[in-house]
Residue, then its C-alpha position, 0 to 999 in steps of 0.5 A: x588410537x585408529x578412532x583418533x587419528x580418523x577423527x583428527x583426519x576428518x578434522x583436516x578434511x573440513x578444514x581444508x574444505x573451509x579454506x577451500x571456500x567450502x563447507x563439509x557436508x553431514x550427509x551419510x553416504x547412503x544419503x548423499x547416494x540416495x540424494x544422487x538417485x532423486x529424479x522426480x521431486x514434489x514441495x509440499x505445503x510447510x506447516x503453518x507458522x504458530x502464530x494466528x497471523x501465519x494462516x496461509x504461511x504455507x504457501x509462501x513458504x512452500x513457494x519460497x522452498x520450490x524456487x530454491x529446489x528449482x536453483x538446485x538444477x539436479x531435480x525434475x521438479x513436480x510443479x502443481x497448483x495448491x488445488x492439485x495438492x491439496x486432491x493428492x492429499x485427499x487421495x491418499x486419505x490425510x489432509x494436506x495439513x498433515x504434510x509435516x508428517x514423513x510418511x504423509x509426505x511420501x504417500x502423497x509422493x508416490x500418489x504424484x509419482x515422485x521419488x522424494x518430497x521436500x516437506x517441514x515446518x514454520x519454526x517462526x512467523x513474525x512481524x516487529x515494528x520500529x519507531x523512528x521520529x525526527x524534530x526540524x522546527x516547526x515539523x515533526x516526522x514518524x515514520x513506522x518500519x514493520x520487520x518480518x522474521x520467517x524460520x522454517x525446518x525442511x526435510x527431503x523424505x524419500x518417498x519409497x520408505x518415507x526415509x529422511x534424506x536431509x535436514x536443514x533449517x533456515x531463519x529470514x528476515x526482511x522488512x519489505x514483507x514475509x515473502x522475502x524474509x521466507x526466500x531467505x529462509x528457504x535459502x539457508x534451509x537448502x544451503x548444505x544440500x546446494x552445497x553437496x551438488x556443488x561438491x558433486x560437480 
């Protein structure tokens, strides 16, 4: 009986955070506590995307996930240029590739010095095309609309244990190019975590 009435009370509680305008955070305890002990934090390179037109989708995406970890406001965030990551990987033995690893991941973090990594994979990489004629007389006009899909899953690792802290995944799209579609991406990626640190306030 004492499992049913935990589990109904946790019911409440999400939804008296979703009318709160709210959303109930999955984090364990030792996670959000941990979360709350980051200082120092450095983005890794996502995977490159599956598809052959991803070749350097890592860096944007890495960009696009470095500006929301900077919106966050809680970490001091490790800022380095692609030369700089990539002789940090190299450092450690592993190739800057590899960074979808966890425990590639928080090698090169503590070779940085830096608490955490955030570190993942492109799920999507895309682009479709959209068609639109119109006919006036004597005049027929095309015009082409390219969409771009972006998805990516991102994962905070400690870098100590290489201990998953948060996960969370993300799909953009945009039809003015695959930076933008990835910055939306990044922002569902990241939106449970931005919504701990808003809870926390």
């Amino acid at each position: 009986m004492m499992r049913r009435v935990d589990r109904w009370s946790l019911c409440l509680v999400a939804v008296a955070l979703m009318l709160q305008g709210c959303e109930a955070v999955n984090l364990s305890t030792e996670d959000q506590q941990a979360l709350k002990d980051i200082e120092f934090v450095v983005v890794l390179p996502l995977t490159d995307g599956p598809e052959w037109t991803a070749e350097g989708s890592s860096w944007v995406a890495r960009g696009a996930v470095l500006q929301e970890m900077y919106r966050l406001g809680r970490y001091k965030i490790i800022n380095i240029p692609r030369k700089e990551v990539e002789e940090a990987a190299a450092a450690t033995g592993y190739d800057v590739l590899d960074c979808y690893d966890p425990h590639v991941a928080a090698a090169i973090a503590r070779h940085l010095k830096a608490d955490a990594v955030a570190c993942g994979e492109i799920t999507q990489w895309s682009t479709r095309q959209e068609t639109d004629s119109s006919s006036a007389p004597f005049v027929t006009s095309t015009k082409t609309k390219t969409d771009h899909y972006v998805g990516l899953s991102l994962r905070v690792v400690a870098a100590d244990d290489a201990a998953i802290l948060y996960t969370g995944a993300g799909n953009g799209f945009s039809n003015k190019g695959y930076t933008s579609a990835a910055r939306l991406a990044a922002q569902q990626a990241t939106r449970e975590l931005r919504e701990f640190w808003r809870q926390m306030k």
